[in-house]
PQR file of N, CA, C, O and H, with PARSE charges and radii, in Angstrom:
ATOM      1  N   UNK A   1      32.110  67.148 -86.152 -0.4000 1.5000
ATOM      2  CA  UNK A   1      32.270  67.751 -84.840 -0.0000 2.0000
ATOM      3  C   UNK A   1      30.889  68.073 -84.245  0.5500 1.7000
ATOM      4  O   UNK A   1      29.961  68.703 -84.753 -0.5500 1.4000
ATOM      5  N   UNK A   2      31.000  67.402 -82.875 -0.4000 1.5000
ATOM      6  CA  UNK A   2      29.350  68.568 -82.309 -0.0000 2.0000
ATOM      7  C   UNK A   2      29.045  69.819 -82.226  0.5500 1.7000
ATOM      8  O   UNK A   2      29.643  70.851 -81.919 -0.5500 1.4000
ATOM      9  H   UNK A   2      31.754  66.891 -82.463  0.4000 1.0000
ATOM     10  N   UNK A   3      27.954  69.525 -82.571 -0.4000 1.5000
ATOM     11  CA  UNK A   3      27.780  70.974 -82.348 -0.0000 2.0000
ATOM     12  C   UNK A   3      27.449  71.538 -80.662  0.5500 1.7000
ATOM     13  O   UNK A   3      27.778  72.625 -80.187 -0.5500 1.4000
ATOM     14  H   UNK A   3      27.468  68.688 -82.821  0.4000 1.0000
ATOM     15  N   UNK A   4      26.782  70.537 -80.052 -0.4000 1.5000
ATOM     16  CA  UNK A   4      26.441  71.280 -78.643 -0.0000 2.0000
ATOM     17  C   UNK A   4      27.404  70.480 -78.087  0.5500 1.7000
ATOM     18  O   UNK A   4      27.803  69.428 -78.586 -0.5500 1.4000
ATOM     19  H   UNK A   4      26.515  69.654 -80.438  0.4000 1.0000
ATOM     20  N   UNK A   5      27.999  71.246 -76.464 -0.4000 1.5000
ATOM     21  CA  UNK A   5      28.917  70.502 -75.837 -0.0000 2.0000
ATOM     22  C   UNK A   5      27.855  69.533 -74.545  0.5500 1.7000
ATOM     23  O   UNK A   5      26.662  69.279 -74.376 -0.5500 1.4000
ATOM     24  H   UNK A   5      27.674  72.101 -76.058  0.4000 1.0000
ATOM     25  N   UNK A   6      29.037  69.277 -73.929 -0.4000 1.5000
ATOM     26  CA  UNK A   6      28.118  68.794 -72.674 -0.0000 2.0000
ATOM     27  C   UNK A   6      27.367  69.392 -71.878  0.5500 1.7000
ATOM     28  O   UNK A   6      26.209  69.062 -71.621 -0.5500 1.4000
ATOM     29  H   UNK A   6      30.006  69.483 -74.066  0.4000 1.0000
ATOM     30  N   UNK A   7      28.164  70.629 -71.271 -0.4000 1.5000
ATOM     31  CA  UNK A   7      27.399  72.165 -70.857 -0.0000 2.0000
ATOM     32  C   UNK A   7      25.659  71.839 -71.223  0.5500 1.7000
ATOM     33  O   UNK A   7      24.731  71.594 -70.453 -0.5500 1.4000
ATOM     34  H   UNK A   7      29.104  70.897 -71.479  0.4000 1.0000
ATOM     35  N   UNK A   8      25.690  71.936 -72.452 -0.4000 1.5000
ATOM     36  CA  UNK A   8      24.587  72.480 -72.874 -0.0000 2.0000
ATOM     37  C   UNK A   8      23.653  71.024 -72.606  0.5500 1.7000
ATOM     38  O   UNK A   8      22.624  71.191 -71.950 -0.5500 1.4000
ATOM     39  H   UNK A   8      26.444  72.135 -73.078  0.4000 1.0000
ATOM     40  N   UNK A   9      23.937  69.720 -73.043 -0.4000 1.5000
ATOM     41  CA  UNK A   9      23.062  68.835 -72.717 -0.0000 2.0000
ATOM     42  C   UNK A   9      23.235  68.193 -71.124  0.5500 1.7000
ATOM     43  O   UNK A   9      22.850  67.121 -70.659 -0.5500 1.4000
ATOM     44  H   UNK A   9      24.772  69.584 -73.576  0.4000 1.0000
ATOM     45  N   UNK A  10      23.810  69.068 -70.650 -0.4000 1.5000
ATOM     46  CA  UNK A  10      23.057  68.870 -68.973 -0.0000 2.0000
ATOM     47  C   UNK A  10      22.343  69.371 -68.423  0.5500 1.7000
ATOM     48  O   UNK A  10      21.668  68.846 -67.537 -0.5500 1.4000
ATOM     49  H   UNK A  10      24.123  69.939 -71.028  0.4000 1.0000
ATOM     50  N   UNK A  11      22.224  71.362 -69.032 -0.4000 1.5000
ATOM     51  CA  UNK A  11      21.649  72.141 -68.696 -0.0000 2.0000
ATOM     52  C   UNK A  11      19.867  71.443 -69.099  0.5500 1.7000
ATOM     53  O   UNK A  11      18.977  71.237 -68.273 -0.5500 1.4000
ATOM     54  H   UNK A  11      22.771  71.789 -69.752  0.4000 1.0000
ATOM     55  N   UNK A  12      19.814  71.249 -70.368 -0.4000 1.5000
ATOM     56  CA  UNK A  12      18.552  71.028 -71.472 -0.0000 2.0000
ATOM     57  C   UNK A  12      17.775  70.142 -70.469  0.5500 1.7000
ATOM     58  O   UNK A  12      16.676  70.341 -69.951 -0.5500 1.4000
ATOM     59  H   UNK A  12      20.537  71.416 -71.039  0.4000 1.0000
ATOM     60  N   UNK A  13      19.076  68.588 -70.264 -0.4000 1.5000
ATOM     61  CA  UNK A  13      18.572  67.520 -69.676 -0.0000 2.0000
ATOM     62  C   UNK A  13      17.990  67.908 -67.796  0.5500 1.7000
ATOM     63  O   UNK A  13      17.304  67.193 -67.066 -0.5500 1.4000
ATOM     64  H   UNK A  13      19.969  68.426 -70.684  0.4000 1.0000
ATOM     65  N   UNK A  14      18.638  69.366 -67.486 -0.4000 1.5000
ATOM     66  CA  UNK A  14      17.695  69.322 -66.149 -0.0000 2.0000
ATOM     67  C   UNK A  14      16.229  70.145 -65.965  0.5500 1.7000
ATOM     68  O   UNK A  14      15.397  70.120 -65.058 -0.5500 1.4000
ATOM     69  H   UNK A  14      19.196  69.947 -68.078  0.4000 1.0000
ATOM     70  N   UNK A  15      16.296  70.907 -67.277 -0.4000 1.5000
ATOM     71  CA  UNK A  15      15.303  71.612 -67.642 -0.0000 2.0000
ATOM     72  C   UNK A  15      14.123  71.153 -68.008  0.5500 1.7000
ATOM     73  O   UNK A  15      13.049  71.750 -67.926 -0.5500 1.4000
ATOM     74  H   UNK A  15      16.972  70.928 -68.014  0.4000 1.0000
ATOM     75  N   UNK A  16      14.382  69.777 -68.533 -0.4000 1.5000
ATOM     76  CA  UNK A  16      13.272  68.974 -69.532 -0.0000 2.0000
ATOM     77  C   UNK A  16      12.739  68.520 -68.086  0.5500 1.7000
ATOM     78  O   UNK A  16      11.570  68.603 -67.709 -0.5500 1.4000
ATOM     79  H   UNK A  16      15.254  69.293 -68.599  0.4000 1.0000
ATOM     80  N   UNK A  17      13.862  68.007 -67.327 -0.4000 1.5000
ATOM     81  CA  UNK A  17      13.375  66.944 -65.596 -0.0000 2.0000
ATOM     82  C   UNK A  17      12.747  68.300 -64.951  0.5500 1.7000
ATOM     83  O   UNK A  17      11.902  67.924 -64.138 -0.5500 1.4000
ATOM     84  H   UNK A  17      14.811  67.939 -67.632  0.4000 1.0000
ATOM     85  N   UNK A  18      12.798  69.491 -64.971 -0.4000 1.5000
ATOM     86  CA  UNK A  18      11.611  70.410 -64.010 -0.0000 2.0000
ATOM     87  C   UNK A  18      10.510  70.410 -64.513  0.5500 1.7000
ATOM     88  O   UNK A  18       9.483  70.283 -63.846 -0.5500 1.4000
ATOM     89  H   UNK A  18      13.485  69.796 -65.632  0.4000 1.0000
ATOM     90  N   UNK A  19      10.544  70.611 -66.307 -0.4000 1.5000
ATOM     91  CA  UNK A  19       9.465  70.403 -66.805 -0.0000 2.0000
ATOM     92  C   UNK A  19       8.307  69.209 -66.374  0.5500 1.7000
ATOM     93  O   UNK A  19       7.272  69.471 -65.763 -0.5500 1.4000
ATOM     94  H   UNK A  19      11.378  70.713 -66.849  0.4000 1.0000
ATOM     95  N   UNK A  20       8.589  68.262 -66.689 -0.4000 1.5000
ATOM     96  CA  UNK A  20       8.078  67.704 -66.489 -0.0000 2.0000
ATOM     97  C   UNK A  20       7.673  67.182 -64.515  0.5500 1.7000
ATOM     98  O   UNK A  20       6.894  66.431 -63.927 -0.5500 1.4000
ATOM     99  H   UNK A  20       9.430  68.048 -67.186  0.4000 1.0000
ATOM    100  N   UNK A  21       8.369  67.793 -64.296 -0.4000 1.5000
ATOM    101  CA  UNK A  21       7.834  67.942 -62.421 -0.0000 2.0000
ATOM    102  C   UNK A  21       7.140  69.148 -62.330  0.5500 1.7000
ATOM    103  O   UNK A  21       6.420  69.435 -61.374 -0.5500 1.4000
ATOM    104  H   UNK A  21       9.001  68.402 -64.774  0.4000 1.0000
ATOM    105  N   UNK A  22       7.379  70.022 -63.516 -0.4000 1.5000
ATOM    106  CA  UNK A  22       5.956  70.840 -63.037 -0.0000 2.0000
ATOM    107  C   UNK A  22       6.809  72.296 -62.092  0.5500 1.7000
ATOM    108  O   UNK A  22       6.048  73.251 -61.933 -0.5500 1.4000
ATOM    109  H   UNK A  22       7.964  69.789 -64.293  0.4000 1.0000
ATOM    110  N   UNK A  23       7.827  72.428 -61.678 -0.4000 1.5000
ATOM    111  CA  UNK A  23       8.306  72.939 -61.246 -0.0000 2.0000
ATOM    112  C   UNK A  23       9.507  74.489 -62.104  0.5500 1.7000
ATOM    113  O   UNK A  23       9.935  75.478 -61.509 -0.5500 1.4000
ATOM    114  H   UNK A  23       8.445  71.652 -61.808  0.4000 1.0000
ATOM    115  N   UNK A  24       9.712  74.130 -63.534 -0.4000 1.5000
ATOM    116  CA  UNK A  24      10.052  74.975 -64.433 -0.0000 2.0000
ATOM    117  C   UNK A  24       9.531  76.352 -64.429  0.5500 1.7000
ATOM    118  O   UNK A  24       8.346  76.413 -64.756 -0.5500 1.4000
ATOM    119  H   UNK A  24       9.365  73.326 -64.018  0.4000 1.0000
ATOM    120  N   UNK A  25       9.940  77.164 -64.226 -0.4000 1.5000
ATOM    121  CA  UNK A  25       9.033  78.456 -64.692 -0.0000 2.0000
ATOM    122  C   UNK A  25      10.435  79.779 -65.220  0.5500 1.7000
ATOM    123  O   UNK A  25      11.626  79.843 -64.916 -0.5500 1.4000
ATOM    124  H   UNK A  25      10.903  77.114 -63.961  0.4000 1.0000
ATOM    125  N   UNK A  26       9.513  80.706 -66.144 -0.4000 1.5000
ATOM    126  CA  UNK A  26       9.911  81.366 -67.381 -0.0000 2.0000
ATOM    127  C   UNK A  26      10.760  82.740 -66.618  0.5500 1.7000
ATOM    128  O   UNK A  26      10.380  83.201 -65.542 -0.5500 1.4000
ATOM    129  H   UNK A  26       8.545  80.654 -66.391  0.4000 1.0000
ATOM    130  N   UNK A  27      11.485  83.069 -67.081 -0.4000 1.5000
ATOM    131  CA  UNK A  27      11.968  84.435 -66.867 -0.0000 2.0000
ATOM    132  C   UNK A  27      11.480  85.266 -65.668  0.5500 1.7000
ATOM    133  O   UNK A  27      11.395  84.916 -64.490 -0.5500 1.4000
ATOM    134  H   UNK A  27      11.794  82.694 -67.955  0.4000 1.0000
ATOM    135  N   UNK A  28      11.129  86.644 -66.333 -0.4000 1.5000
ATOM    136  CA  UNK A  28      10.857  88.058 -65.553 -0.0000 2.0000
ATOM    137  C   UNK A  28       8.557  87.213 -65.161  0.5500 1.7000
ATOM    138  O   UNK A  28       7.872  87.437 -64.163 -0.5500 1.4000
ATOM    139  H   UNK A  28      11.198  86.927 -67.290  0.4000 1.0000
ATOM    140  N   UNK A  29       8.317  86.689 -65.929 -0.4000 1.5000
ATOM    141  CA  UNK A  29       6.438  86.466 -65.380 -0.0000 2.0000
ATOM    142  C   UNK A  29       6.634  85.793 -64.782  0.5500 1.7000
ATOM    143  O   UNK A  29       6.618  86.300 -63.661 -0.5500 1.4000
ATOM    144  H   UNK A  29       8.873  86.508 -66.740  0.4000 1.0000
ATOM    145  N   UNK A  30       7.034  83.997 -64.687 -0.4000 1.5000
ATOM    146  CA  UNK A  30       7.148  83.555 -63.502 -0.0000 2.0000
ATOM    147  C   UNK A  30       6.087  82.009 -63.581  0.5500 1.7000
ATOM    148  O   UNK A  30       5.806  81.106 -62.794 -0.5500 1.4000
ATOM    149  H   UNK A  30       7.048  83.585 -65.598  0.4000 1.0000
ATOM    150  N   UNK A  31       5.795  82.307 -64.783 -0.4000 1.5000
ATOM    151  CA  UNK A  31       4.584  81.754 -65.355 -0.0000 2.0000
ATOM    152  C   UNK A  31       5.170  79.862 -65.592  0.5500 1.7000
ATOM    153  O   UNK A  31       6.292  79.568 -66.005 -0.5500 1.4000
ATOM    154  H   UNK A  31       6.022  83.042 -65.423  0.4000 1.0000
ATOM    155  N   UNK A  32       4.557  79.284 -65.377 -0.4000 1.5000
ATOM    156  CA  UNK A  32       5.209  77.747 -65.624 -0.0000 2.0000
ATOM    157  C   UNK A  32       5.025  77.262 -66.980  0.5500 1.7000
ATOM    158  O   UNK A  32       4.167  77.416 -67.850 -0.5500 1.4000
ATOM    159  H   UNK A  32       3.646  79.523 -65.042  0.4000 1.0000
ATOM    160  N   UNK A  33       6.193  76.580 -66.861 -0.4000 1.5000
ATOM    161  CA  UNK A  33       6.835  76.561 -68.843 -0.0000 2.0000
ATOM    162  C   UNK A  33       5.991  75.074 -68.898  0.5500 1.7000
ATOM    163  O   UNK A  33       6.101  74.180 -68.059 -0.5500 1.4000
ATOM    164  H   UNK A  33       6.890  76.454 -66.154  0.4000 1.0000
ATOM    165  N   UNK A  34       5.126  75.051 -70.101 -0.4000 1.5000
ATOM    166  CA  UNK A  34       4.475  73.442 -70.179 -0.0000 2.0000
ATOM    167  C   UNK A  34       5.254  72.829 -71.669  0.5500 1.7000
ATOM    168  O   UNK A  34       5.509  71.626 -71.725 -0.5500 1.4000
ATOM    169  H   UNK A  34       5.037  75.777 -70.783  0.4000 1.0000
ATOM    170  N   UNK A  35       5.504  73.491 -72.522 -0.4000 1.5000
ATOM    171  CA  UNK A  35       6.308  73.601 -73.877 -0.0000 2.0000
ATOM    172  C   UNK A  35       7.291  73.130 -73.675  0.5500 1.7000
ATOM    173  O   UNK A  35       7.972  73.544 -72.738 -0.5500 1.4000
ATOM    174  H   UNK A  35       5.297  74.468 -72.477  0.4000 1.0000
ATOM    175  N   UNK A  36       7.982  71.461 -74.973 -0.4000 1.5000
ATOM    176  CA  UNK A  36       9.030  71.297 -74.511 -0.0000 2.0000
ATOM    177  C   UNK A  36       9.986  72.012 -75.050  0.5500 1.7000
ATOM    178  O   UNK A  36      11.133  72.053 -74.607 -0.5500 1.4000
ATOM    179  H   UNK A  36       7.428  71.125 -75.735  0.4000 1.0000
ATOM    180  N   UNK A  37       9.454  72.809 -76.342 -0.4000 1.5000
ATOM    181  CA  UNK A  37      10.239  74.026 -76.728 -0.0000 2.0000
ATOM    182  C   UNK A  37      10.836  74.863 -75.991  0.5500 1.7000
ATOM    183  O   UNK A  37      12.053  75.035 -75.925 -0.5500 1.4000
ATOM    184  H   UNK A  37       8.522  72.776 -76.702  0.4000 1.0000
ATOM    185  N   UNK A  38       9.931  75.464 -75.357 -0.4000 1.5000
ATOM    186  CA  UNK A  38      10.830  76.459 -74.506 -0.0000 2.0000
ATOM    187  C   UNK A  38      11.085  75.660 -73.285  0.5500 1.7000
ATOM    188  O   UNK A  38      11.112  76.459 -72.350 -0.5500 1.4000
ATOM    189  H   UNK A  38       8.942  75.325 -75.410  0.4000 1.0000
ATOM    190  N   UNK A  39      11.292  74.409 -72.844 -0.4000 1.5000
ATOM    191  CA  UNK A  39      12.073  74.295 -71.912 -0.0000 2.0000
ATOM    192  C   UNK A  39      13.830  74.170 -72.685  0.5500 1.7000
ATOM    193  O   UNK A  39      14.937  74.519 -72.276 -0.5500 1.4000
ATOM    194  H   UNK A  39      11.270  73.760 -73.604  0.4000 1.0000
ATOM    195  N   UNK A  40      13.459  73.653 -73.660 -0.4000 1.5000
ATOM    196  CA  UNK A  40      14.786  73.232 -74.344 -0.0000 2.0000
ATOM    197  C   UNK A  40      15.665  74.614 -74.778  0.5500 1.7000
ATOM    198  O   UNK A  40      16.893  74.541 -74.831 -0.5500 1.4000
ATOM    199  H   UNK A  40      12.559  73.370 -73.992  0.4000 1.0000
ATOM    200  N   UNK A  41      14.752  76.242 -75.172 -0.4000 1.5000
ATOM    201  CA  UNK A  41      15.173  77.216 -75.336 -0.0000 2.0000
ATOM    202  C   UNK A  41      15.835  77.991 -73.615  0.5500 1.7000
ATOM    203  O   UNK A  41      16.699  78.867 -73.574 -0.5500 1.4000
ATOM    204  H   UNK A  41      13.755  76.301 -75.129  0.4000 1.0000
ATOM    205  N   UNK A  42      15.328  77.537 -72.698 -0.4000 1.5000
ATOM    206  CA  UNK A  42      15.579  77.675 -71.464 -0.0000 2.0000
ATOM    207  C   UNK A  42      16.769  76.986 -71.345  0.5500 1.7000
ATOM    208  O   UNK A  42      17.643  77.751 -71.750 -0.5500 1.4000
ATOM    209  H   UNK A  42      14.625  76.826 -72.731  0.4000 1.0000
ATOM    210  N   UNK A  43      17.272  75.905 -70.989 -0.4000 1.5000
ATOM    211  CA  UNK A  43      18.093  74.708 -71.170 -0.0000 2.0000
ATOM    212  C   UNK A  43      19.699  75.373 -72.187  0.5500 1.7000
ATOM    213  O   UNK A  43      20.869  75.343 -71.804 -0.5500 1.4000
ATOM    214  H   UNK A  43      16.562  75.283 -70.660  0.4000 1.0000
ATOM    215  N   UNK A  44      19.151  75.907 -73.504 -0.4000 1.5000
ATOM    216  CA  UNK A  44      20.031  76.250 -73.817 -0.0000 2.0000
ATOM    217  C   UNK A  44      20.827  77.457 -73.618  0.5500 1.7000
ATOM    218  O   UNK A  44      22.054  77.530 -73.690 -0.5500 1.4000
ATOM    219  H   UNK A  44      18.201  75.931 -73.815  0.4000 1.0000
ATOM    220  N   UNK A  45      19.869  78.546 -73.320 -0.4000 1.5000
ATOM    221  CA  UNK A  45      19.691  79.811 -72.897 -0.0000 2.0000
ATOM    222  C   UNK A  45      21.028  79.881 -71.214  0.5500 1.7000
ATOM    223  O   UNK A  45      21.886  80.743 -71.023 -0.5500 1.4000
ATOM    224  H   UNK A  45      18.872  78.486 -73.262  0.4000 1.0000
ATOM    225  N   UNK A  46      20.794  78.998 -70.562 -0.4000 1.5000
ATOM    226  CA  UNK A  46      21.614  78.890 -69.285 -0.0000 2.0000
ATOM    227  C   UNK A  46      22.619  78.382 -69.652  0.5500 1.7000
ATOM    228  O   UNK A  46      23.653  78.715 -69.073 -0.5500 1.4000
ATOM    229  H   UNK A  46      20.097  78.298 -70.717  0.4000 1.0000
ATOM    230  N   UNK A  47      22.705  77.066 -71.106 -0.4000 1.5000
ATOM    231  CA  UNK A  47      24.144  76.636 -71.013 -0.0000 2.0000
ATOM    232  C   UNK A  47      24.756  78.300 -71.555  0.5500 1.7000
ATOM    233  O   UNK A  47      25.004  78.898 -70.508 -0.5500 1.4000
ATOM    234  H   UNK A  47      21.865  76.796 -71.576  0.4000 1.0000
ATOM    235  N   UNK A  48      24.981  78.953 -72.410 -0.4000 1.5000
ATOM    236  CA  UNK A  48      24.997  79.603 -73.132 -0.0000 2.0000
ATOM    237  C   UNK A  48      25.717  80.282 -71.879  0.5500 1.7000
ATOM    238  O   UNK A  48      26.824  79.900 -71.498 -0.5500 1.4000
ATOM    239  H   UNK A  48      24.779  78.468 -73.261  0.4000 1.0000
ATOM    240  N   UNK A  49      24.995  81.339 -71.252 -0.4000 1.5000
ATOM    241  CA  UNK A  49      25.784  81.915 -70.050 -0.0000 2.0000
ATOM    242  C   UNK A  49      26.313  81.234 -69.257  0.5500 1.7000
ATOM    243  O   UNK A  49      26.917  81.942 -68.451 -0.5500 1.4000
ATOM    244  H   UNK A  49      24.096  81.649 -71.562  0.4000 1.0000
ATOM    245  N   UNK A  50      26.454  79.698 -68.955 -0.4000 1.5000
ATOM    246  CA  UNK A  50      27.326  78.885 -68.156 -0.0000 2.0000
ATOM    247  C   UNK A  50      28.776  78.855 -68.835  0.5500 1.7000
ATOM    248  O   UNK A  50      29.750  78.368 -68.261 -0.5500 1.4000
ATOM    249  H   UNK A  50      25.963  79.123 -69.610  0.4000 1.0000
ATOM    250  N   UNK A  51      28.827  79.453 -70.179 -0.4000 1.5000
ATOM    251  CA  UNK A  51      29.972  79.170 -71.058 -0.0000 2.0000
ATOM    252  C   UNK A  51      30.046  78.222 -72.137  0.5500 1.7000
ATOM    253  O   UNK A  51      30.854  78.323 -73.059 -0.5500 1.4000
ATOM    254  H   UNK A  51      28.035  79.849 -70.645  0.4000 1.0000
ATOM    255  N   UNK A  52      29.031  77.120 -71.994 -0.4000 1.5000
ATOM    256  CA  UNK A  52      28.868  76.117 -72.394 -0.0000 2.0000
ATOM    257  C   UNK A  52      29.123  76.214 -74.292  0.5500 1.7000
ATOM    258  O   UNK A  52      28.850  77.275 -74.853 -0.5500 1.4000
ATOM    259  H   UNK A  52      28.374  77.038 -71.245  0.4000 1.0000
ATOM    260  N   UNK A  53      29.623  75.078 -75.066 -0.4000 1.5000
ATOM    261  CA  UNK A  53      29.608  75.244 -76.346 -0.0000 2.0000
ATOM    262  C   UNK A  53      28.140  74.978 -76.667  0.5500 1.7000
ATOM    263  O   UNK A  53      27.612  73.957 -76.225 -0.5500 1.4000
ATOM    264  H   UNK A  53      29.845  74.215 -74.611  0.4000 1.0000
ATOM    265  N   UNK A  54      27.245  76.110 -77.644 -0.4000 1.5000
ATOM    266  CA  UNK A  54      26.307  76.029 -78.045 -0.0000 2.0000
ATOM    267  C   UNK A  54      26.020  77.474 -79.011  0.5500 1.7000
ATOM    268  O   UNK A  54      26.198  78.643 -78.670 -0.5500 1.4000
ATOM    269  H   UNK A  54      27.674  76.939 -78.003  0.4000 1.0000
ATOM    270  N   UNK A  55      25.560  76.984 -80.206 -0.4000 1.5000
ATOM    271  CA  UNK A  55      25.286  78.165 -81.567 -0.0000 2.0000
ATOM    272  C   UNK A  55      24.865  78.970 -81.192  0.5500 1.7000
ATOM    273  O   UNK A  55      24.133  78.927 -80.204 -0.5500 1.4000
ATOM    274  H   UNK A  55      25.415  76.033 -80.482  0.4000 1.0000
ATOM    275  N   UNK A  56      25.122  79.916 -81.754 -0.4000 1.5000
ATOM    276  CA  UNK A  56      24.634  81.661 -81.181 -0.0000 2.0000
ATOM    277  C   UNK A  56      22.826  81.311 -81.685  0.5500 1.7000
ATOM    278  O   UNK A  56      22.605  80.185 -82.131 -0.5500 1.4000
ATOM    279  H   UNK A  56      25.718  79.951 -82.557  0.4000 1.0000
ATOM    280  N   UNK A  57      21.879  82.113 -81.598 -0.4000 1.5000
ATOM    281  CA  UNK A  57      20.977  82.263 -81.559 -0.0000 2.0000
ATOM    282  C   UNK A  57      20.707  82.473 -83.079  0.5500 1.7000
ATOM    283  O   UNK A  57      21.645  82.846 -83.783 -0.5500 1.4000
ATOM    284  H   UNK A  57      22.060  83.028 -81.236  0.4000 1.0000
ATOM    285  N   UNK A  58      19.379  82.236 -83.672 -0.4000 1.5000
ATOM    286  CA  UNK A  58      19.432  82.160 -84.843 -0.0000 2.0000
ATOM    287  C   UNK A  58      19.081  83.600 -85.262  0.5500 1.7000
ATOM    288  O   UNK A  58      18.950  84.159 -84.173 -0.5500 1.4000
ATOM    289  H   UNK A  58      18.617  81.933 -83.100  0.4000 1.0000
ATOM    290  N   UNK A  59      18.870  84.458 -86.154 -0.4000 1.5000
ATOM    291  CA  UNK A  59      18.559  85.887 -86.427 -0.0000 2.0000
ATOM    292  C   UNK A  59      17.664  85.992 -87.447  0.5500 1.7000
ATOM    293  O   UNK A  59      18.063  85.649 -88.560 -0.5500 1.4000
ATOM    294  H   UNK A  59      18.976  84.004 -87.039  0.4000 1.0000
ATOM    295  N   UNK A  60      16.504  86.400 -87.324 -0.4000 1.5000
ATOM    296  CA  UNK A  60      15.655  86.600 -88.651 -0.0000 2.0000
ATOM    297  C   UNK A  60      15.458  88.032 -89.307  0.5500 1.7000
ATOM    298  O   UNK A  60      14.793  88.153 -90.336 -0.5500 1.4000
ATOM    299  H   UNK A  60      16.180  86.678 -86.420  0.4000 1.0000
TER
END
């Protein structure tokens, strides 16, 4: 079974396309995301509150 739904790889897949236009930027600073890490933590972060199927967050 998947683990992420579609939700989540549309969100990722429009996040990665700002990224790379340069147009992405982070939370509450505002600051532009160059990392494809955190665009992809962004990406998932929105499916997540869209409802989207995607794993809870990991906990250390």
């Amino acid at each position: 079974m998947a683990k992420y739904g579609k939700t989540a790889s549309k969100k990722v897949e429009k996040t990665m396309r700002e990224r790379k236009q340069g147009t992405l930027r982070s939370g509450r600073s505002g600051k532009k995301v160059t990392s494809k890490k955190q665009a992809i933590a962004i990406g998932l972060s929105e499916a997540r509150r869209a409802g989207g199927k995607v794993p809870a967050k990991s906990r250390s």
